[in-house]
C-alpha positions as CSV (number, residue, x, y, z in Angstrom):
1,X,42.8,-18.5,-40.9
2,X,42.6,-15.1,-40.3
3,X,39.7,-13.1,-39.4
4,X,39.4,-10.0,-41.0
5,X,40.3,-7.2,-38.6
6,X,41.8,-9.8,-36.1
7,X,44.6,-8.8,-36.3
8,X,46.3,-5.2,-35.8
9,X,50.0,-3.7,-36.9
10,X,52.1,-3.9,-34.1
11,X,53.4,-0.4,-34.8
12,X,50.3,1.2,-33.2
13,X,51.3,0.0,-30.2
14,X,54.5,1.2,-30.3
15,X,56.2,4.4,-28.7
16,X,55.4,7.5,-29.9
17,X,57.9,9.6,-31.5
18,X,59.4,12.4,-30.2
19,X,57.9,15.7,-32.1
20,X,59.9,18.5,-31.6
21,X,57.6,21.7,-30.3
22,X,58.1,24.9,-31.7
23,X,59.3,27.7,-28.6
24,X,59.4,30.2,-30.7
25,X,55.5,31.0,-30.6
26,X,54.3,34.6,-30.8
27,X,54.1,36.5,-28.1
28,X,49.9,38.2,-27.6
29,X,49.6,40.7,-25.6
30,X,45.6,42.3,-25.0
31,X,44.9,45.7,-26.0
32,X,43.2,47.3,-22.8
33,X,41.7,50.4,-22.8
34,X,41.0,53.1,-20.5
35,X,37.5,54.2,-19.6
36,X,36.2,56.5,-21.6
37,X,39.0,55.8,-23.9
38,X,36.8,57.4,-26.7
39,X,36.5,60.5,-25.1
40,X,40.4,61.2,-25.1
41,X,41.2,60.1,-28.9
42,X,42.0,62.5,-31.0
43,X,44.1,60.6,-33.6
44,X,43.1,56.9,-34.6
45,X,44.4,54.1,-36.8
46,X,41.9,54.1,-39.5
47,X,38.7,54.9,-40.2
48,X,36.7,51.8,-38.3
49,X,38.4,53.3,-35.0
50,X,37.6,56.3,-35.8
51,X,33.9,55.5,-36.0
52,X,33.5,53.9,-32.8
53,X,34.9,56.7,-30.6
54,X,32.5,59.1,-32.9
55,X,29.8,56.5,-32.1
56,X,30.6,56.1,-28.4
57,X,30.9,59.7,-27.9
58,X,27.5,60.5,-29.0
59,X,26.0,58.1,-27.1
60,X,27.6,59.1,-23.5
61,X,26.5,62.3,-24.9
62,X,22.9,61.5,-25.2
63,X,23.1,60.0,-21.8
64,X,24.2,62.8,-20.4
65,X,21.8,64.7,-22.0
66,X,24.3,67.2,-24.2
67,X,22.1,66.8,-27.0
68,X,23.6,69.5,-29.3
69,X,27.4,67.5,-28.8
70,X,26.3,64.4,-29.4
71,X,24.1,65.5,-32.8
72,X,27.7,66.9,-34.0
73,X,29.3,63.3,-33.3
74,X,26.8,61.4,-34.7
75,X,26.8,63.3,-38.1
76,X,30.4,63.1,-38.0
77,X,30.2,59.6,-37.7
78,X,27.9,59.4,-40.3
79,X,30.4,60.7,-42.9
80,X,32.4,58.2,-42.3
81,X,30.3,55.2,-42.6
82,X,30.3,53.4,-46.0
83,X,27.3,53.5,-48.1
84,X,26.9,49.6,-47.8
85,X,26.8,50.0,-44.1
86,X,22.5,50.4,-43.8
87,X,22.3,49.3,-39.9
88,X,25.2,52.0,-38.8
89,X,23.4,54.4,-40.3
90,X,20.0,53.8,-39.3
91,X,21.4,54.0,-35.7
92,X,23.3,57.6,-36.2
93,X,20.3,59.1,-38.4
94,X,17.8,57.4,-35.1
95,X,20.1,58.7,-32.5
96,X,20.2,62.3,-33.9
97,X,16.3,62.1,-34.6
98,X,16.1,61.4,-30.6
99,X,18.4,64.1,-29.8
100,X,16.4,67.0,-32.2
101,X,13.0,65.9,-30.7
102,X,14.5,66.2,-26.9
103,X,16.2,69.8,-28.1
104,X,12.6,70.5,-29.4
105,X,13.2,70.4,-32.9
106,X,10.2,68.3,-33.9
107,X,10.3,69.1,-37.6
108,X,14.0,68.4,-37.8
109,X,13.3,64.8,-36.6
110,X,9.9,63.8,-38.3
111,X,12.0,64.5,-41.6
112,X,14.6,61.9,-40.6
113,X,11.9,59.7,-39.6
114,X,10.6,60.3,-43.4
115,X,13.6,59.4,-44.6
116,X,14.5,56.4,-42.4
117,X,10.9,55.8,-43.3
118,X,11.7,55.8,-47.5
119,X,14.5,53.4,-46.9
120,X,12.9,50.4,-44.9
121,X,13.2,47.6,-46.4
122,X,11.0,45.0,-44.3
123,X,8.8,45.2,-41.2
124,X,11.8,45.2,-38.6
125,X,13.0,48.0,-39.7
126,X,9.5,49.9,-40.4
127,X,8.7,48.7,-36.7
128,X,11.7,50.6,-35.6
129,X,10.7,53.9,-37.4
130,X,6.9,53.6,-36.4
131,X,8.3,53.6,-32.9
132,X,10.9,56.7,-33.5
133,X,7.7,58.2,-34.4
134,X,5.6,57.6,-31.7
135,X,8.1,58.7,-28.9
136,X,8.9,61.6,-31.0
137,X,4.9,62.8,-31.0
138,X,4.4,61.7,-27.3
139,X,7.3,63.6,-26.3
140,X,5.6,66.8,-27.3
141,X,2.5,66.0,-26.7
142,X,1.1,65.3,-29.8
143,X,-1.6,63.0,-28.7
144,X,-3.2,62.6,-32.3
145,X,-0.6,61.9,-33.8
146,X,1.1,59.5,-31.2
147,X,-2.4,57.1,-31.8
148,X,-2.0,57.4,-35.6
149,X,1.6,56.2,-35.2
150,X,0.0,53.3,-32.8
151,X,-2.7,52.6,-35.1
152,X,-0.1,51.6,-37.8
153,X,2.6,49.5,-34.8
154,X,-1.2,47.4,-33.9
155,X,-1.4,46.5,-37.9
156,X,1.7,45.5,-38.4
157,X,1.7,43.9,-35.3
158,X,-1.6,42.7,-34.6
159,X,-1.1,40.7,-31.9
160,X,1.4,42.4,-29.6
161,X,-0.5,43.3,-26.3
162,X,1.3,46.3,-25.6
163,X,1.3,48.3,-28.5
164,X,-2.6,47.9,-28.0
165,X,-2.1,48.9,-24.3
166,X,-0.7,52.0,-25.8
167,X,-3.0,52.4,-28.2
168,X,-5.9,52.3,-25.4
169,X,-3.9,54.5,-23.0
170,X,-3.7,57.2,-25.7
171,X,-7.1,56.8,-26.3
172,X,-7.7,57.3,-22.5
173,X,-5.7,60.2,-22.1
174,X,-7.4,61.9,-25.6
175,X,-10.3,61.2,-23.6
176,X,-9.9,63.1,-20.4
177,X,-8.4,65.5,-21.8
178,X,-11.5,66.5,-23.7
179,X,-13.5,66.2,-20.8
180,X,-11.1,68.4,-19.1
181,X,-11.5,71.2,-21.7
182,X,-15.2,70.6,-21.7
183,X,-15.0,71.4,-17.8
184,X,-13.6,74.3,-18.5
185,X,-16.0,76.1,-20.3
186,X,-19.5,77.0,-19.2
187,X,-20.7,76.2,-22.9
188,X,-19.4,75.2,-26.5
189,X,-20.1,77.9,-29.7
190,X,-22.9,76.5,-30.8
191,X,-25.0,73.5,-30.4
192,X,-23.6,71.7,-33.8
193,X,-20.2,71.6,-31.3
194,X,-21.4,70.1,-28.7
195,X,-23.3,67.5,-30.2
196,X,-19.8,67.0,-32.8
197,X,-18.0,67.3,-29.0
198,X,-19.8,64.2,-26.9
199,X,-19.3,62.3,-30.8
200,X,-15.9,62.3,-30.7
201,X,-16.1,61.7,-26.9
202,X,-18.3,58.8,-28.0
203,X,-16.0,57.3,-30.5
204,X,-12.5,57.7,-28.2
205,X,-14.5,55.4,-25.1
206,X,-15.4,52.6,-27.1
207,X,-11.9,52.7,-29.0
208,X,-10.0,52.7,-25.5
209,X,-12.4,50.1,-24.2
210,X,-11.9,48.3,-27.3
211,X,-7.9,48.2,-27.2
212,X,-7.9,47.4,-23.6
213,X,-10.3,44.2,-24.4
214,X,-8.2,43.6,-27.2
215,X,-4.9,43.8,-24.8
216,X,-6.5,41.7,-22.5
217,X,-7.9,38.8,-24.9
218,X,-3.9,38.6,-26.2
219,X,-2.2,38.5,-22.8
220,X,-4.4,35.6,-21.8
221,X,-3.7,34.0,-24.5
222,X,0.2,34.7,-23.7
223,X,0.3,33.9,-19.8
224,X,-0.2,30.0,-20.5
225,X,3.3,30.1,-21.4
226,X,4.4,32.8,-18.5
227,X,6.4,32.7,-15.7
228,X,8.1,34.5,-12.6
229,X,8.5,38.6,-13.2
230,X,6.6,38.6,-16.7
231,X,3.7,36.5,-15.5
232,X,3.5,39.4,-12.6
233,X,3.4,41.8,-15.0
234,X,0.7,40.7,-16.8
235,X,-1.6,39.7,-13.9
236,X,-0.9,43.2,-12.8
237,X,-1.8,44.5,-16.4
238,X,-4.6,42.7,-16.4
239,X,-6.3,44.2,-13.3
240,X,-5.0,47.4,-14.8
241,X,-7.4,46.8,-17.4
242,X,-10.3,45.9,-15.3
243,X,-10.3,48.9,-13.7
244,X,-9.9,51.2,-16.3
245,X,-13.2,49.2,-18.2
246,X,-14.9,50.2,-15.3
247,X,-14.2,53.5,-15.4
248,X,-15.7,53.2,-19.2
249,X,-19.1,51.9,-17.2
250,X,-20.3,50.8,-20.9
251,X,-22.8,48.2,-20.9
252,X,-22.2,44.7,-20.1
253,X,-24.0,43.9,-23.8
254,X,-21.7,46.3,-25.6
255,X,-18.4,44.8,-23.5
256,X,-19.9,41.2,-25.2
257,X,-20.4,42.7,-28.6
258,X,-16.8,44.4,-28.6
259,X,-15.2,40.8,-26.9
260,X,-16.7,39.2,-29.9
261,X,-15.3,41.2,-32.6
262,X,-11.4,41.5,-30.9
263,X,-11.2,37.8,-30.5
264,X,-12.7,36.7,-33.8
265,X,-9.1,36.5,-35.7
266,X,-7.3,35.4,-32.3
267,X,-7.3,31.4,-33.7
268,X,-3.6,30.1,-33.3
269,X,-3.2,29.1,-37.0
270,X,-4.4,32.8,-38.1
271,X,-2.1,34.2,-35.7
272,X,1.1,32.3,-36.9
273,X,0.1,33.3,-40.8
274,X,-0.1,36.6,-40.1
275,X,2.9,37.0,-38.2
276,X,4.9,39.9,-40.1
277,X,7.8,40.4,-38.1
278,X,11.3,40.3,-40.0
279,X,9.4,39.8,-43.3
280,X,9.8,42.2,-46.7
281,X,7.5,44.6,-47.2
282,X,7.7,43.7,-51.1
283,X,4.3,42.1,-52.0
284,X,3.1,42.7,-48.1
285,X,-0.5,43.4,-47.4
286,X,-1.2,46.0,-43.6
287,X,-4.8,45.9,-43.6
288,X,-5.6,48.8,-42.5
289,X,-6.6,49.8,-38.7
290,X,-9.9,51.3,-39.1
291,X,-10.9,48.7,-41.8
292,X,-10.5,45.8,-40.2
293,X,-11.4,46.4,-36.6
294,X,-13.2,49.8,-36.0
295,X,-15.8,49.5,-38.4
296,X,-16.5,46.2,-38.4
297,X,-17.1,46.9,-34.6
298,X,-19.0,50.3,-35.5
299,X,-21.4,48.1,-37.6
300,X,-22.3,45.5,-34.9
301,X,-22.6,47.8,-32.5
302,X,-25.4,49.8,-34.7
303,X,-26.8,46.4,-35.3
304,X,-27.5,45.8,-31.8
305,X,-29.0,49.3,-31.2
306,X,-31.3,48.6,-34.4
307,X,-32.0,45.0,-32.6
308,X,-32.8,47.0,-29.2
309,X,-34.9,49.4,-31.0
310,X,-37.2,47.4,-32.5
311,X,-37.5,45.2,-29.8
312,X,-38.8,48.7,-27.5
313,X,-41.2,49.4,-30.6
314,X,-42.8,46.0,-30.8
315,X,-43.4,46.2,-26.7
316,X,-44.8,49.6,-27.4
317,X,-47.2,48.3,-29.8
318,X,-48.1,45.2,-27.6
């Protein structure tokens, strides 16, 4: 009696055929091209080539820093990208915003950024504009506007360290620069300016000091999972930090207070809910920068004045 699949067909064993191999395969040969190949085309096969050189040009362009050439390449590569191709084209419209702001043309490239700005369709790509913006306002010096642009990059991204190490820089620098001016003049106009002056002067410390805690907080949460190069970086940014809190020389109370209010939606599960990034910005909620952090921070900190206050009064009265 048989078992079954004890025994096997002899033929499997047997020789294999001979399969005649086709010698007649097709011949491949690489296409190499020259460097710079782009530069030297002047006639191309279709339309796709045609782009890449345009494309390519531009960009050694920009490196080279012929901005005016390389804005005439990208729009001419423009014309020839299809309507359906979004990503090419927020790359041309970016690179020739880039190239008006260096050329000084800082309307010409905010309305591009408007328009690249009308077109976003999720937070990737509004990311991507919000930054456009920024560099655009700090390249000229636009320090206002540079922290607005920040202010909006910490909201959509609240818990990415260094758009809030921006954010503080900027505050910084609005800062000394204030001080600078104040230097510079004997007195202000009246004393209604002054007192509006050391407000504002106020307002801009305790913002810095309150992005740099907030920087700090996040990359400590971060460098757990650091290592080599990155975790030097942030060591290093960290004793940035320090010392620029210093500088601050706010009270050790105040430092709590503002500690306190950064970390309070720094809880792991919070932070993976209200992780935006790639998501549609149909049905998305930004709360707002001021809203949720500054005056929720301007309110404790007048609550602990009031509790400071009263506490002087009643020793007063003992």
């Amino acid at each position: 009696m048989e078992i079954f699949g004890s025994t096997f067909d002899e033929s499997v064993f047997g020789e294999s055929r001979n399969r005649e191999l086709s010698t007649d395969l097709p011949s491949y040969t690489p296409k190499s091209c020259e460097p710079e190949w782009f530069c030297l085309c002047e006639k191309f096969e279709d339309e796709l080539e045609e782009q890449k050189a345009l494309k390519f040009r531009a960009d050694l362009k920009y490196s080279k820093k012929q901005y005016q050439e390389a804005i005439e390449d990208y729009t001419a590569c423009l014309l020839l990208v299809p309507n359906n191709n979004l990503s090419l084209k927020r790359d041309m419209l970016e690179g020739i915003a880039r190239c008006y702001s260096h050329l000084g043309k800082i309307r010409q490239s905010l309305e591009i950024c408007e328009k690249l700005r009308n077109e976003v369709t999720n937070t990737c790509h509004l990311t991507c504009v919000l930054q456009l913006e920024q560099s655009i306002h700090e390249g000229c010096g636009d320090v206002t506007s540079s922290i607005c642009t920040l202010k909006q990059l910490c909201s959509v991204h609240p818990f990415n360290p260094w758009y809030w190490l921006n954010l503080a820089t900027s505050y910084q620098n609005l800062l000394e620069a204030s001080t600078s001016l104040e230097e510079s003049k004997d007195t202000l106009d009246t004393p209604q300016a002054f007192i509006q002056q050391k407000l504002e002067e106020k307002e801009a410390r305790l913002k810095a000091c309150m992005c740099f805690i907030r920087t700090r907080l996040l990359i400590e949460i971060l460098k757990i999972q650091q290592f080599s190069f990155v975790l030097e970086k942030s060591k290093k940014t960290l004793q940035a930090i320090e010392a620029s809190l210093q500088k601050m020389q706010l009270k050790e109370e105040t430092l709590q207070v503002i500690t306190k209010v950064m970390a309070e939606d720094l809880i792991p599960e919070k932070m993976r809910e209200e992780n935006h990034d790639g998501e549609g910005l149909s049905g998305l909620i930004i709360k707002d920068f001021e809203e949720r952090w500054w005056k929720k921070l301007h309110a404790c900190l007048l609550m602990k004045e009031n509790r400071v206050l009263e506490k002087e009064k009643e020793m007063e009265m003992g």
